[in-house]
N, C-alpha and C positions, 0 to 999 in steps of 0.2 A: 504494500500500500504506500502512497505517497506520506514524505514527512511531514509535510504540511498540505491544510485542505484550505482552500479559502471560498466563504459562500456568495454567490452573486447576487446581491440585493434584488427584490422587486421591481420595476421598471428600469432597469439597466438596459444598455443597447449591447448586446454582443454581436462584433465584427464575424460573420461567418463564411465569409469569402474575401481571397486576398485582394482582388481588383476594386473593392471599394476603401479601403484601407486608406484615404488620401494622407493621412497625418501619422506616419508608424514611428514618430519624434515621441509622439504622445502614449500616455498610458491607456489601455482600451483592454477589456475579454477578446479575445483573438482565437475563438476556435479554431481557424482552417491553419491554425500552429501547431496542429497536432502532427499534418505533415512533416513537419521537421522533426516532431521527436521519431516518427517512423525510420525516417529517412536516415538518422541516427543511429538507431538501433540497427539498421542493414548494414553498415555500413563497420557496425563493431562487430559484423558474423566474418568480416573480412572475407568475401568470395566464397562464403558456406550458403549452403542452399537457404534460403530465407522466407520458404513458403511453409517450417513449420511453424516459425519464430512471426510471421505474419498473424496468421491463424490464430495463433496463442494469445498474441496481441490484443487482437481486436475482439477474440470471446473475456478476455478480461478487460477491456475498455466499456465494451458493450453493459457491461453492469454497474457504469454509473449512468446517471443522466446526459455528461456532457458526450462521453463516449457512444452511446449510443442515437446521440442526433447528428453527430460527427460521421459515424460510418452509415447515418441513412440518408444525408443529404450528399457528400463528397461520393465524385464515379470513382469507386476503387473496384478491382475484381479480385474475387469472380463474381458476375452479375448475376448469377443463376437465378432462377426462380427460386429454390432451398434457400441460399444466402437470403437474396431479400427480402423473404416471410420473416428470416430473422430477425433480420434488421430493424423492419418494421414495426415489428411485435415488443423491441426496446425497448423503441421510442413509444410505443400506445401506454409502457406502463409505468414513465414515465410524463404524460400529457400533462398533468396539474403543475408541474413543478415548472416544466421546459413551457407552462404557458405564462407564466408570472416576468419575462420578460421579452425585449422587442429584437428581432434583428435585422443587419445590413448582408445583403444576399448579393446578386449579380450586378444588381442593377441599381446605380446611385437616386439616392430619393429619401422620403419615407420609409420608416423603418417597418418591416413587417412583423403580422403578428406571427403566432406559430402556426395556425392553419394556413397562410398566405404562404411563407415560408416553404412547407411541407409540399404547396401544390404546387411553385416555383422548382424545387429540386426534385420532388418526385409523382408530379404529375404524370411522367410516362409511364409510371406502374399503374395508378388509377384510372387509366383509360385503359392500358391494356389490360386489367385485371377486375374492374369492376367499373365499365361502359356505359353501363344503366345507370347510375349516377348517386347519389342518396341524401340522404339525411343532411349529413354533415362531413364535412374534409374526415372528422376520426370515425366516423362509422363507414364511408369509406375505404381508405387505410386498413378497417379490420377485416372486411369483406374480402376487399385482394390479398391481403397477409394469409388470413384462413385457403382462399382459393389455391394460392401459390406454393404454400406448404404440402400441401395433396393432389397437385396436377401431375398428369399424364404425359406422357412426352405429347399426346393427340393436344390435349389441353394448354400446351406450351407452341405448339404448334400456331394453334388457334390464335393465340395471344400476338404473337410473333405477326401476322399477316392481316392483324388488326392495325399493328405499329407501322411495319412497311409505310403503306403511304404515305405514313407520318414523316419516316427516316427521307423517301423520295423528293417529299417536297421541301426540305429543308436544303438537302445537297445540289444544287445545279450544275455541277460541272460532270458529273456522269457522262458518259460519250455512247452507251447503247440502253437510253432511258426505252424506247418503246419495249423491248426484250425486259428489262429489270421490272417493269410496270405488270407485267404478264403473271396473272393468279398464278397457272399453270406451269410456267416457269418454276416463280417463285418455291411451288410445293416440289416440283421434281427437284433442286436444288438445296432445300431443305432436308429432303428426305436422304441424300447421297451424307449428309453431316454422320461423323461417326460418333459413339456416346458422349465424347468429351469433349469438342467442337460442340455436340448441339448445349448439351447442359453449358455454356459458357455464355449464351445467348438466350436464353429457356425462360430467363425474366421478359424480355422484350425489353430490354435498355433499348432506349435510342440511339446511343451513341454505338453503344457496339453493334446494332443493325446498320448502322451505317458505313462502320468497317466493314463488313460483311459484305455489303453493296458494291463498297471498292473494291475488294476480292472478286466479287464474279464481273463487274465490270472489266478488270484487266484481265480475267479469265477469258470473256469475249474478244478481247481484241486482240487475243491470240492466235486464235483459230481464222 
């Protein structure tokens, strides 16, 4: 455990992405510094494998509050569908506490609350994973957490080709969009993924469909 704990007062703003940082002169909560201590810790395995020392990490971070809105808001991988129910399931049981202050996310402005927060960083599970829409940003959150933790590879599948358009319209510089845009496609390419290629994508992150994209992209324009 750490030597010292220090608690964040009630309406405090926590910085939780470095690009809005303008003043790092100044004293501020600085979650997305948890980077550095990762970064850290790789770094003293001196070229030893670092994915058990990851792992260990983050299931012992994940059980405080800050650790657990840290690894559900930051893309770290593996994105799986299993990780993310994790992730997610955290942060839900932490909600009360992680709502009692405000944060700075992507985008300079207004400090967001923590539902706003949650649907900025992980909105992409909430549409792939509970579409229909609901109640509230945390009764959401718990629907695709549950959904996620018990999908199918069919069910991750499903998710995934819900995302796609999403990942397409974001990316413009693709060189064989009409092919990539193809359901039919898409599933026959899906389906060739081996267990450990698909589970790495199995959440429907956006970001890593979009990798993906680029992969069968330059995969066309080989042939």
């Amino acid at each position: 455990m750490p030597r010292q704990m220090q608690e964040v007062p009630p309406g405090e703003v926590v910085v939780a992405h470095e690009v809005v940082d303008f003043q790092r002169e100044r004293p501020a909560w600085r979650l997305y510094m948890v980077s550095n201590v990762k970064n850290s810790l790789y770094e003293a395995l001196e070229g030893r494998n670092t994915i058990p020392a990851r792992d260990a990490y983050e299931a012992f971070f994940r059980e405080t509050a800050w650790g657990a809105l840290y690894f559900a808001i930051h893309s770290s991988s593996p994105e799986s569908a299993e990780r993310t129910a994790v992730r997610l399931r955290a942060v839900l049981r932490y909600w009360e506490p992680l709502q009692s202050v405000r944060y700075l996310f992507k985008h300079p402005g207004a400090a967001h609350t923590l539902d706003e927060l949650m649907t900025a960083a992980c909105g992409w599970a909430l549409e792939a994973w509970c579409p229909e829409g609901g109640a509230s940003i945390r009764a959401r959150m718990e629907t695709a957490a549950e959904r996620m933790a018990h999908a199918t590879r069919e069910d991750c599948l499903e998710a995934i080709l819900r995302q796609l358009p999403r990942a397409l319209a974001v990316e413009r510089e693709l060189k064989h969009r009409q092919v990539l845009t193809d359901p039919s496609f898409q599933r026959e390419r899906l389906a060739m993924l081996d267990a450990r290629a698909f589970a790495r994508i199995s959440g429907a992150c956006t970001s890593e469909l979009i990798g993906l994209l680029y992969d069968w992209d330059h995969e066309l324009g080989m042939h």
